[in-house]
N, C-alpha and C positions, 0 to 999 in steps of 0.2 A: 690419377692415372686410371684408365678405362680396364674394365677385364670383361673383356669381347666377350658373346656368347651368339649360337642359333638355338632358333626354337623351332621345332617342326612338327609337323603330325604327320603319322601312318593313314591312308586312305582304305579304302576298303580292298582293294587291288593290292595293297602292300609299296604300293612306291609311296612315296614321301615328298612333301611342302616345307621348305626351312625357309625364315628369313633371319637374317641380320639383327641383332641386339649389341649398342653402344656402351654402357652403362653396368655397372652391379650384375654381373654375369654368373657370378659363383653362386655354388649351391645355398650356401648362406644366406643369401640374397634372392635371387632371380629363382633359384630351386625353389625358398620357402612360398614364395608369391607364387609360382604356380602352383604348387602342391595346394595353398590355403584357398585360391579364387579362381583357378583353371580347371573342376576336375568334369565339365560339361563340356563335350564334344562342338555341341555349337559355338560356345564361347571363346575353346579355341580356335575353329576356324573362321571366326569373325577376326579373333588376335591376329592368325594368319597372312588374312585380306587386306589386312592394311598396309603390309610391305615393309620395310628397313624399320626397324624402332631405332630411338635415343635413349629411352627408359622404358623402363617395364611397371608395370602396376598394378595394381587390384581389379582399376574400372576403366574401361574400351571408351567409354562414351562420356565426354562431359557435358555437366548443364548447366555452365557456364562460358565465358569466354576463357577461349583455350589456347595458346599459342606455344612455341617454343623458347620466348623470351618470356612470355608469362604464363608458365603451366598451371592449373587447377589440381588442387593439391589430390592424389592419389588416380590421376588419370593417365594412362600411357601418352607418352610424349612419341609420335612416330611422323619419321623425316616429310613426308609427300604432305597427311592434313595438314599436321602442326606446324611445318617449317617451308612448307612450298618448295619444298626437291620436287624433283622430278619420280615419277613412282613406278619402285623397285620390286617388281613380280618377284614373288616366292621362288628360290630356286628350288628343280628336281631333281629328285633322288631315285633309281630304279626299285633300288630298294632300303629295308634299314641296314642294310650291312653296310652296301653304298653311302649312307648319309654319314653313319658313323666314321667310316675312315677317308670321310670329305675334311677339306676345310672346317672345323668345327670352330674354329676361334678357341678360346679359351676352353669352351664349355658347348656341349651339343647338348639340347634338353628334346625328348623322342616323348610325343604323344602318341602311345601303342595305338594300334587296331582292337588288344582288352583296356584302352580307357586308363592305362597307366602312367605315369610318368616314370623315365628312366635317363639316365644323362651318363656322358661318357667326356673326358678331358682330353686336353692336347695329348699330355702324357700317358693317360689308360683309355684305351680303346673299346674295354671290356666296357656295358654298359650295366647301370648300377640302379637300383631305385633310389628315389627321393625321400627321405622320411622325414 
């Protein structure tokens, strides 16, 4: 069973980029991976660019062949390159407050405008840091 998540970042304006995450959504998971190989701002909005994920992972880019029936071991699997969906713009958010009590799926993960990661669940709204 899937436990949804978004991932988003804060721009410098304060509205907010979330896309779609499939896969290992929980802090346990999807939190450690970004806390451990997301904490460079480019890097996140390259994650961002890509649109809907299936999984989440350490590395954006593979350099290998890469698909969604044969992923390359620790690369984000996401729906448009890897699976040939059709591709899924980031949705907007006015602000964090907006993003937070959006749709969050399971899990909202919030790349601040200070470069932090903080995440808030279906259940608590309050948004929390990553450790």
């Amino acid at each position: 069973m899937a436990t949804r998540s978004r991932i988003a970042i804060e721009l410098p304006d304060g509205k907010v980029k979330s896309i779609y995450c499939h896969w290992d959504g929980s802090p346990d998971t999807n939190g450690v991976t970004l806390m451990k190989h997301y904490q460079e701002r480019k890097k996140v909005e390259d994650l961002i660019a890509l649109g809907s994920l299936s999984i989440l992972a350490k590395n954006i880019e593979p350099t290998e062949k890469h698909t969604f029936s044969n992923p390359q071991s620790d690369v984000v699997v996401a729906y448009h390159r890897d699976r040939g969906e059709a591709y899924q713009k980031p949705n907007g958010h006015h602000t964090r407050e907006d993003y937070f009590s959006s749709d969050v799926e399971c899990f909202g993960y919030l790349f601040t405008k200070e470069d932090k990661w903080v995440y808030v669940s279906y259940g608590d709204r309050r948004p929390h840091p990553i450790y």
